[in-house]
DRENVOZA-327469 format. One record per residue (C-alpha): z, y, x. Coordinates in Angstrom, 3 decimals, padded with zeros to 6 digits. Each point is the difference from the previous one (the first is absolute). Layout:
BEGIN
> Z,Y,X
> Z,Y,X
...
//
This chain:
BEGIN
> Z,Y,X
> 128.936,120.417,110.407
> 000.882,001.038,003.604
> -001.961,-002.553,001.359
> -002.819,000.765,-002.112
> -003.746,000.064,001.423
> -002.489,003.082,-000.394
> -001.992,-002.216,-002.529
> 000.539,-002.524,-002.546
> -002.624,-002.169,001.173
> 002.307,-000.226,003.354
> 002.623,-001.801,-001.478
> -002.369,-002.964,-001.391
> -002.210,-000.252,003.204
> 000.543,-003.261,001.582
> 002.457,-001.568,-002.290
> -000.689,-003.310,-000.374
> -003.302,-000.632,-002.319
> -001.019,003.791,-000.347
> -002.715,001.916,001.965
> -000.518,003.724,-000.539
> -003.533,001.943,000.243
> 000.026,003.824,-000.288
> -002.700,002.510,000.354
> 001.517,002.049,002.655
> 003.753,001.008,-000.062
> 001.666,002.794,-001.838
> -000.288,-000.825,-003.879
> -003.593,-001.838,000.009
> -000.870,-002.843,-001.889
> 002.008,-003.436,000.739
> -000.405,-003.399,-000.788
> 002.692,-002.440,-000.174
> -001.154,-003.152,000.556
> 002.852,-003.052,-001.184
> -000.819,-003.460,001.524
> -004.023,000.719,000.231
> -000.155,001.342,-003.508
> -001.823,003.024,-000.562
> 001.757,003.430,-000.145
> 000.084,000.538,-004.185
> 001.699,-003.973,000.202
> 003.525,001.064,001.363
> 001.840,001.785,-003.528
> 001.734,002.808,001.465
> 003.259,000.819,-001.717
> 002.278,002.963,-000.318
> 003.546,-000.467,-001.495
> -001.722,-002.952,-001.749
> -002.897,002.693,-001.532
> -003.576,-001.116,000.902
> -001.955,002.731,001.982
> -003.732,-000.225,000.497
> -003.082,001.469,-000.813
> -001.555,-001.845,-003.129
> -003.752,001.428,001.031
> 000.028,-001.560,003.781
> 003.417,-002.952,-000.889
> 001.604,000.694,003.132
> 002.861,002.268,000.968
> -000.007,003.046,001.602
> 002.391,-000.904,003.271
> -001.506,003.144,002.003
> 002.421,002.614,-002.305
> 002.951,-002.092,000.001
> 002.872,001.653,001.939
> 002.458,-002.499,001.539
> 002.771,002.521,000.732
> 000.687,-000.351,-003.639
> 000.359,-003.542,-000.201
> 003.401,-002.261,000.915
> -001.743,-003.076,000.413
> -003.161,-002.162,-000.935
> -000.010,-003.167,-001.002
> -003.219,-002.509,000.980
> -000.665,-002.978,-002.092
> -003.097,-002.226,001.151
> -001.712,-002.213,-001.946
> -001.184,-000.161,-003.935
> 001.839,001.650,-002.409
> -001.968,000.738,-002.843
> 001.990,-002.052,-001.959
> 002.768,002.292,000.005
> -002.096,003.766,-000.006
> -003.225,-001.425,-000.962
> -003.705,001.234,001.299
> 000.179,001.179,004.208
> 002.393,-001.943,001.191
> -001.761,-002.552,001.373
> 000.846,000.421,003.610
> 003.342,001.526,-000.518
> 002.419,002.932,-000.722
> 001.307,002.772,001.365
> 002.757,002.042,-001.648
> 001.340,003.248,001.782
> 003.499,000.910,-001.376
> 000.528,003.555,000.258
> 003.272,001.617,000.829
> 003.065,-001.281,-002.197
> 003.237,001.945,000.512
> 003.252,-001.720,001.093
> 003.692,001.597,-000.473
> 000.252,001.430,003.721
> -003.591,001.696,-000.140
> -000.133,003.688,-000.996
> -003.048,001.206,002.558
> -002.192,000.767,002.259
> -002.977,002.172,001.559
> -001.933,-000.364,003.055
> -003.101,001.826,001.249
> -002.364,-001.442,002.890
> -003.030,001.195,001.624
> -002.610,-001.772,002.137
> -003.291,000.274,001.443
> -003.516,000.834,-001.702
> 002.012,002.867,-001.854
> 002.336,-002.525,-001.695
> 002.497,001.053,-001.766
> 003.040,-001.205,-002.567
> 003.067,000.792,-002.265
> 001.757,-002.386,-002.300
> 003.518,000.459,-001.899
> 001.286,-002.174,-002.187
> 003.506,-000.205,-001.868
> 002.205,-002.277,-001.810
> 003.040,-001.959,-001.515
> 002.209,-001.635,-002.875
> 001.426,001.540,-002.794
> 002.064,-001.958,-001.863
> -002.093,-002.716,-001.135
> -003.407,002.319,000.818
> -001.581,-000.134,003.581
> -002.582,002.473,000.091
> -002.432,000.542,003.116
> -002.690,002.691,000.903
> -002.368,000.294,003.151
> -003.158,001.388,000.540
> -002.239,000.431,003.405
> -002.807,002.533,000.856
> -002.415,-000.891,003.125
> -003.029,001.313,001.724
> -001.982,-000.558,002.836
> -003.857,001.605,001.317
> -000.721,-003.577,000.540
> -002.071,-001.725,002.693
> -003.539,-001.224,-000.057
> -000.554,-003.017,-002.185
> -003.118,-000.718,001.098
> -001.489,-000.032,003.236
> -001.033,002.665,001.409
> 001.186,001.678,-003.152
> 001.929,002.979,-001.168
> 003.835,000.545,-000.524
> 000.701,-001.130,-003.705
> 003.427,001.269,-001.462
> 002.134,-001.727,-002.436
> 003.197,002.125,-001.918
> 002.611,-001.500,-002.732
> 002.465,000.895,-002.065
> 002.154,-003.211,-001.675
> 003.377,-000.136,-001.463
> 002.352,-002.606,-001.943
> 002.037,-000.080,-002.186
> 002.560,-002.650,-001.878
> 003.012,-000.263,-002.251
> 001.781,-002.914,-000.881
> 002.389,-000.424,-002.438
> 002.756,-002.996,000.089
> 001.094,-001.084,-003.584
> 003.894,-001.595,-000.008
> -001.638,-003.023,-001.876
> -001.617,-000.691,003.652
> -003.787,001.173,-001.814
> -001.568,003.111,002.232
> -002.947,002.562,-000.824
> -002.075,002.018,002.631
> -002.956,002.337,000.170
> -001.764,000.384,003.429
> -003.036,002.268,000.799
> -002.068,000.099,002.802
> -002.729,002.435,000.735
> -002.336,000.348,002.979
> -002.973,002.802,000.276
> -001.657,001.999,002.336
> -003.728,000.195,001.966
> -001.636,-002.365,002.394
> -003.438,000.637,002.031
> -002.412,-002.258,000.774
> -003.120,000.253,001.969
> -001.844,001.530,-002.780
> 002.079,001.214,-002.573
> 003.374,000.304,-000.855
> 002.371,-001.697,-003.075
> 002.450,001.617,-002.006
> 002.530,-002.823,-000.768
> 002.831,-000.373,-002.551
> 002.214,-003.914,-000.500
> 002.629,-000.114,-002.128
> 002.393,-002.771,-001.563
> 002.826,000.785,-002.936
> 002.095,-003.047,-000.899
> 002.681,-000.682,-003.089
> 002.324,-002.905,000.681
> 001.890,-001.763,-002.643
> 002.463,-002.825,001.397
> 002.615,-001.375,-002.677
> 002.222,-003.549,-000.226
> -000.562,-001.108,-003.367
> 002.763,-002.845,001.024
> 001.566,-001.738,003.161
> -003.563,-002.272,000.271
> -002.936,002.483,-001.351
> -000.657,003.303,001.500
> -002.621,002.190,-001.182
> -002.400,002.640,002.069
> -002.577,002.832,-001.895
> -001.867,001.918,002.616
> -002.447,002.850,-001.031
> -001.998,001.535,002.419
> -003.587,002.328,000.933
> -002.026,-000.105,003.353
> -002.114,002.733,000.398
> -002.698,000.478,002.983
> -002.299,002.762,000.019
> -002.107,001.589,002.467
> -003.342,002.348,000.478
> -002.227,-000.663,002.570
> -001.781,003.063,001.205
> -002.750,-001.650,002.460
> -001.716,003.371,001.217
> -002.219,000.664,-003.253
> 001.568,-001.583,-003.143
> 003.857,-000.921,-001.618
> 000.255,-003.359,-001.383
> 003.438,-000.495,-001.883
> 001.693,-002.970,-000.613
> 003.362,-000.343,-002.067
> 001.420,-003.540,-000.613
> 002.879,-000.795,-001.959
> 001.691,-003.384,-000.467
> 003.228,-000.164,-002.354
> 001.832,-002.887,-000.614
> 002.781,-001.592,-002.177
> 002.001,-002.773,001.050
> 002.032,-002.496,-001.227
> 002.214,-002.403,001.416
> 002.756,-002.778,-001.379
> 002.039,-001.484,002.363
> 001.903,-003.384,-000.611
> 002.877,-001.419,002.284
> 000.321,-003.601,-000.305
> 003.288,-000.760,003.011
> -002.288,000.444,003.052
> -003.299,000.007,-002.003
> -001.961,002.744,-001.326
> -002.788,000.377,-002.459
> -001.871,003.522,-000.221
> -001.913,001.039,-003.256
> -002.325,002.342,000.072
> -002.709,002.479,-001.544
> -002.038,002.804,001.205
> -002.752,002.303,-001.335
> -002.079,002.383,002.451
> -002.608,002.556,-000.918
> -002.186,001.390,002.315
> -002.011,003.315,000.114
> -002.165,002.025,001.613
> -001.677,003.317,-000.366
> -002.023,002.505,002.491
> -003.280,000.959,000.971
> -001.524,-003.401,-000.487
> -000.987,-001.206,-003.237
> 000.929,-003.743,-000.222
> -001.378,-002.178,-003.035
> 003.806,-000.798,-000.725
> 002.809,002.467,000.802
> 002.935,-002.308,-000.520
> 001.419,-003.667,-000.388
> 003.273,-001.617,-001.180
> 001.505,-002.865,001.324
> 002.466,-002.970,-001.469
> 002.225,-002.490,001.317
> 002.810,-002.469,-000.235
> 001.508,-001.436,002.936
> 002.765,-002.086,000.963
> 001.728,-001.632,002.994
> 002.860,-002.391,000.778
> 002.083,-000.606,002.623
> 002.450,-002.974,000.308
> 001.998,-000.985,002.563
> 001.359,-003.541,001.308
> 002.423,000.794,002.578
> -002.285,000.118,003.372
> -003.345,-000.214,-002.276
> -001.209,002.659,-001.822
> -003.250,000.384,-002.502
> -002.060,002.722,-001.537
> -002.451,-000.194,-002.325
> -002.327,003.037,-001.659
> -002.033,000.092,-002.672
> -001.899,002.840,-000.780
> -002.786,001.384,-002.589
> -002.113,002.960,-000.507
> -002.719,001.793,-002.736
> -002.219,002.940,001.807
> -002.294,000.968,-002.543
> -002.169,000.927,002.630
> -000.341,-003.357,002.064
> 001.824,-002.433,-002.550
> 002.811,-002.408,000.941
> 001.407,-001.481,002.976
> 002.769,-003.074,000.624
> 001.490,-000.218,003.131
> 003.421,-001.521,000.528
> 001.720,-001.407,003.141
> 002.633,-002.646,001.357
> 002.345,000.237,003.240
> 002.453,-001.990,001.444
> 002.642,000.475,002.494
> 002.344,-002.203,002.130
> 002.966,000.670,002.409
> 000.110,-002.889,002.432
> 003.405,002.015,000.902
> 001.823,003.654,-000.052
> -002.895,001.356,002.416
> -003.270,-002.139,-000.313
> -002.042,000.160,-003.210
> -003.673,-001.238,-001.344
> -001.707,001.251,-002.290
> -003.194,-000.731,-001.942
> -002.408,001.779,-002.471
> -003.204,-000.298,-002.414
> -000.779,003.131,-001.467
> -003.175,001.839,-002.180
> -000.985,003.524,-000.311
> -002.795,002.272,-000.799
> -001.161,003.228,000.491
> -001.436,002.423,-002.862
> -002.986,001.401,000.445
> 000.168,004.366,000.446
> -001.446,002.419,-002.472
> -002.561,000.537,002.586
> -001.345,-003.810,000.417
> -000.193,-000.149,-003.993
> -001.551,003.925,-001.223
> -000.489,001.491,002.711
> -003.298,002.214,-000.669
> -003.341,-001.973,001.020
> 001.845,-002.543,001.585
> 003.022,-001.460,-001.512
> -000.337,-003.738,-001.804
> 002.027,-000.242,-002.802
> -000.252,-003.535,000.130
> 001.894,-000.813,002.792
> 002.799,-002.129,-000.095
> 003.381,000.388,002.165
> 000.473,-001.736,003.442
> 001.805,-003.370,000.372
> 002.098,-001.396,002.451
> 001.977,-002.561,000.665
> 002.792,-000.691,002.903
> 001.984,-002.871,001.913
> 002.785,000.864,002.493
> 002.243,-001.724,001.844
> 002.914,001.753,002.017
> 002.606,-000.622,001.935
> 002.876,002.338,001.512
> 003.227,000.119,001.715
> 002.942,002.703,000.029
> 002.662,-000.026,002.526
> 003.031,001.945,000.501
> -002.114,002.727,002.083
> -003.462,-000.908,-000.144
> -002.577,-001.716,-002.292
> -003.590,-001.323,-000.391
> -002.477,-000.922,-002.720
> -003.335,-001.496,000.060
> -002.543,-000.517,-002.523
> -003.296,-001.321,-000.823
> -002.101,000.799,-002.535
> -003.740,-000.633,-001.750
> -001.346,002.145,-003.109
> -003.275,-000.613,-001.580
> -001.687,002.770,-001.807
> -002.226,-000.197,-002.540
> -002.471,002.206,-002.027
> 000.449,002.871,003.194
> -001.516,002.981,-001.122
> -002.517,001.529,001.964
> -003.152,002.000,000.107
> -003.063,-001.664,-000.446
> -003.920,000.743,-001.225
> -000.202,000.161,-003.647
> -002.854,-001.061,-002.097
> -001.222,003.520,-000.154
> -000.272,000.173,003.783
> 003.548,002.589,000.258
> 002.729,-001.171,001.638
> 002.851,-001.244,-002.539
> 003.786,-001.720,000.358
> -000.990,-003.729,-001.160
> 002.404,-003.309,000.540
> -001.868,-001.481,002.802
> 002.283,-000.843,003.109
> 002.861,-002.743,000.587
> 002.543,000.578,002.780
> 002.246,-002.691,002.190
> 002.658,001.729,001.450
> 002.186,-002.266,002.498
> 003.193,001.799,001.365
> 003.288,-000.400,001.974
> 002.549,002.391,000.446
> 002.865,000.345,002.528
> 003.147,001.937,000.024
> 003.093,000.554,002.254
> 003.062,001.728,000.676
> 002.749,000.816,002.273
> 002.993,002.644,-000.326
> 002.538,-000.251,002.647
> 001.865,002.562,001.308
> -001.154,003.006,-001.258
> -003.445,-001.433,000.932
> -002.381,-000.991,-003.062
> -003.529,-001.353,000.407
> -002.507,-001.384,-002.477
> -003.494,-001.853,000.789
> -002.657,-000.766,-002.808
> -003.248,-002.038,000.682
> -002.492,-000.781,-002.164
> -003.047,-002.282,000.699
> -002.746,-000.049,-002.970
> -003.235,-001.126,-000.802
> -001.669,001.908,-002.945
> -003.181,-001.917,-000.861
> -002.707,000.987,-002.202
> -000.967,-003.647,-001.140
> -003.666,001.152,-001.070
> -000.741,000.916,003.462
> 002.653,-001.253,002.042
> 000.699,003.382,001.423
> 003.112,002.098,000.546
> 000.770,002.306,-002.641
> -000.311,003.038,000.950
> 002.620,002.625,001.569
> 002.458,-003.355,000.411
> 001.598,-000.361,003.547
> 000.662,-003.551,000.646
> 003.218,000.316,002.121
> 002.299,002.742,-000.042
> 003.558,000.726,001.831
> 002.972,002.477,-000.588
> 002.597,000.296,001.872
> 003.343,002.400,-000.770
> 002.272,000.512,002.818
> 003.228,002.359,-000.371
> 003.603,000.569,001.506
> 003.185,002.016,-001.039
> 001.585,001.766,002.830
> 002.627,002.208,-001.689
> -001.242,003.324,-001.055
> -003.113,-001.414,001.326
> -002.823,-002.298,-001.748
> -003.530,-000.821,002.009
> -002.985,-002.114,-001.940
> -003.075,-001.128,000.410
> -002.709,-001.869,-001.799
> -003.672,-001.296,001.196
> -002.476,-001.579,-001.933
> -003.042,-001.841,000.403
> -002.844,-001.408,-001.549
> -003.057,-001.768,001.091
> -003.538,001.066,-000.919
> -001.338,000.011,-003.596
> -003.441,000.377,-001.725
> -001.335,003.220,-001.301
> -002.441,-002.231,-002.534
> -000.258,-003.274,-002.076
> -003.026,-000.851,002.150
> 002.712,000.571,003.428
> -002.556,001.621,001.969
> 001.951,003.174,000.480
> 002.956,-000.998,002.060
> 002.770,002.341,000.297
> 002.568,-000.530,002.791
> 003.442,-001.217,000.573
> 003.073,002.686,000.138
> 003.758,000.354,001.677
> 001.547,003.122,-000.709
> 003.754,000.833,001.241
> 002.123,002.248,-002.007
> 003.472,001.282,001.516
> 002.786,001.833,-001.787
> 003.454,001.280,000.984
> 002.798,001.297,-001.687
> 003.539,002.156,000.617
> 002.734,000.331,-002.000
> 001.086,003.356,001.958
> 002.827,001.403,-001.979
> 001.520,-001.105,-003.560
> -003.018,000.584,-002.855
> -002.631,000.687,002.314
> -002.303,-002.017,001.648
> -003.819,-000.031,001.627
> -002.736,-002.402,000.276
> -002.707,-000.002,002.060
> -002.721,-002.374,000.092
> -003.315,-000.617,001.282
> -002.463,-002.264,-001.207
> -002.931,-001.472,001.548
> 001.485,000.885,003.608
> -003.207,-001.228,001.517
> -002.472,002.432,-001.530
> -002.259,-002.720,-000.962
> -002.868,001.281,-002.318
> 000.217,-003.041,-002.770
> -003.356,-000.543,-002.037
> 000.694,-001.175,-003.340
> -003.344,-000.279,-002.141
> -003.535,000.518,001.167
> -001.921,002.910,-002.652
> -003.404,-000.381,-001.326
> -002.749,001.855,001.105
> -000.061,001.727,-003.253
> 003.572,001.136,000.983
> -000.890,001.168,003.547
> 000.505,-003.264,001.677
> 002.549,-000.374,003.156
> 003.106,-001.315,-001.070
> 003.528,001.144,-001.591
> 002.830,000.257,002.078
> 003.650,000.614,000.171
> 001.896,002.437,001.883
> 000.812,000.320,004.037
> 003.822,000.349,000.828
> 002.213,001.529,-002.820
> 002.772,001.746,000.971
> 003.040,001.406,-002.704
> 003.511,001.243,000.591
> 002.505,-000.154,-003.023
> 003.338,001.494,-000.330
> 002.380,-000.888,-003.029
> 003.094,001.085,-001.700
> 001.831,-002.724,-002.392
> 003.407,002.204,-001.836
> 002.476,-000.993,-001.868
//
């Protein structure tokens, strides 16, 4: 939490396999893009509730506050098998704030530049067998131009969290956790009224000393109106979901049982041929283990009455060659469900569509030391069925299952902590081929770097992180070439008396004007950027 960025989308931006695309800073629209999938093929989890907007399939990253997470969690690679339709590229689950016995509080309040301002509080604790946390956060800013030569767009939100757990003496535990994000964003054009929120019931029990049982319960909500200078169009999705899951302990091996049904719906403005859509599965995985070899195998299987069924299943194996050097190797399938808009959406939506297909090798290797480690891996997934936007046979543009993509990857991690020093570099080199053209998909950088860079001197902390990325294609046909980045992003911290401390940190200390997406010309042409150098000064009290 003290080390958290301004954004969400700053804490996934070159980490090994992911590329981030936003439409100007401040709460604009973001795409996460996991190991050259597109943005609505990453699932996006919080405390293990799916959030995402069933009318567009992608999350909403732009209104995610990160001051109220304690850490996120990256998992690369397919696992539909396990959550079923989106996570073909990967997943990433944000855990929000879960309260230890020594924690009681906090608030800070910060300020920065383009009229930025913050104040978060949060408290917590255990009670007996109860720990029970609350924090909520309330920013605004005037904004800065998103596109060129554009006006100052303004983004404000209000979020909180909540969660209680309750520990039973049988070793079972229940919990409730709610989180909530709303507020406004502008755009050049309009402006969006924006609400996301995720409720969660968890149900863990030991049935006996080898089967454990988990219920979860949950709603996802994500709602917003989109003013764009004349008209509102409102769009309220809402996914809830009941899960079930057996758990069998065999010695070291493990065999997980499991059911799930999903319904999805939608209301608004728009009047969609189908309003909603329920979703079935049973899914199961084992793990065994033979001293330094391990195996997993999933097995997976779901009913959409809107799209029909899918399979998809994987196998992995690991080896430790000794305590600090492992291989590991994987063959896994996933899909991706088509939205509400690709199948009803008025005029244009094909309701015969069926879901994306993928399937992926790796092969990885890694080392951990005493004070530093490394990992490397290399990867290949084959798409099928992509969805995209094509000339139907009444002459309109339509989503139709037309394109196959190749996409080739290797990824490269390191790091060092030594001394109070601690450092982190992440490389990633892909190639993201459309096979029916032979192109780069689009809005793909081929090679991107991070580097994190921080020491502990006392009362004193000092940080850093750049990233780069080379250039990337503004269109399937790559004729609109967008160019390569390197931002710089410095932070520094003071522990000045006992409770309090301040932050200050400045990103993009260069003041380079980054262009993220070219527009249309039926948008205004020019091109979206991000903002100049962001300045913001943070103080905090933690009590007792």
């Amino acid at each position: 939490r003290e080390k958290a960025p301004n954004e969400f989308q700053d804490l996934l931006q070159g980490q090994p396999g992911i590329f981030v695309k936003s439409n100007g800073s401040f709460g604009k629209t973001t795409s996460v893009y996991t190991r050259g999938t597109s943005s609505d093929s990453t699932l996006f989890l919080v405390d293990g509730v799916r959030l995402r907007s069933a009318t567009l399939g992608g999350a909403s990253w732009q209104y995610f506050p990160p001051e109220l997470v304690e850490r996120v969690e990256i998992v690369r690679g397919p696992k539909s098998s396990l959550y079923g339709a989106d996570a073909l590229g990967g997943v990433i689950q944000a855990f929000t704030l879960d309260p230890k016995q020594d924690r009681t509080g906090w608030v800070e309040a910060g300020a920065g530049n383009y009229d930025t301002q913050k104040t978060a509080a949060g408290v917590g604790g255990r009670f007996g067998n109860t720990r029970l946390s609350l924090s909520g956060l309330h920013r605004e800013t005037d904004g800065t131009a998103v596109v060129t030569d554009g006006d100052d767009k303004g983004f404000r939100n209000t979020a909180g969290v909540g969660r209680v757990v309750h520990e039973f003496d049988n070793g079972g535990e229940a919990s409730v956790s709610v989180f909530q994000s709303q507020g406004n964003t502008e755009y050049s054009g309009g402006d969006i009224d924006f609400m996301m929120r995720t409720v969660g019931l968890r149900l863990e029990t030991p049935v006996s000393h080898y089967w454990h049982q988990s219920m979860q319960f949950s709603e996802a909500r994500d709602e917003t109106d989109n003013f764009d200078g004349t008209d509102v169009q409102v769009f309220d999705t809402r996914t809830r979901t009941a899960r079930w899951i057996n758990t069998l302990t065999f010695g070291v091996h493990e065999l997980a049982l499991g059911a799930e049904l999903m319904n999805d719906e939608v209301d608004g403005t728009t009047d969609y041929e189908e309003t909603s859509r329920t979703n079935t599965a049973l899914f199961s995985q084992l793990r065994l283990n033979f001293g330094p070899a391990d195996v997993q195998l999933s097995l997976r299987g779901d009913d959409n009455e809107a799209y029909g069924n899918n399979t998809t299943g994987g196998v992995a194996l690991g080896y430790a060659f000794d305590a600090s050097h492992r291989i590991r190797a994987s063959y896994g399938t996933a899909f991706k469900a088509p939205t509400f808009n690709d199948l009803y959406y008025p005029s244009s939506g094909n309701p015969d569509l069926e879901a994306e297909e993928s399937e992926t090798f790796e092969l990885g290797f890694s080392g951990h030391y005493p004070v530093w480690y490394w990992d490397a891996a290399v990867f290949q997934l084959n798409v099928d069925n992509l969805i995209d936007w094509q000339p139907g046979p009444s002459g309109l543009y339509q989503p139709m299952n037309v394109d196959e993509a190749r996409i080739r990857g290797v990824e490269l991690s390191n790091g060092v902590e030594t001394n109070g020093w601690r450092a982190d570099l992440a490389l990633t080199f892909l190639d993201p081929e459309n096979r029916n053209t032979g192109n780069d998909l689009e809005h793909r950088s081929t090679q991107t770097l991070r580097l994190d860079l921080s020491k502990q001197l006392g009362e004193f902390s000092l940080g850093g992180t750049f990233v780069a990325a080379n250039h990337r294609f503004n269109d399937a046909d790559n004729e609109e070439r967008l160019p390569g980045y390197g931002t710089l992003d410095l932070r520094a911290g003071w522990d000045f008396v006992p409770g309090w401390s301040a932050k200050l940190s400045v990103d993009n200390v260069t003041d380079n004007e980054r262009k993220t997406a070219k527009r249309s010309v039926y948008s205004g042409g020019g091109y979206y950027i991000t903002a100049g150098r962001t300045a913001m000064l943070t103080v905090r009290y933690d009590f007792q």
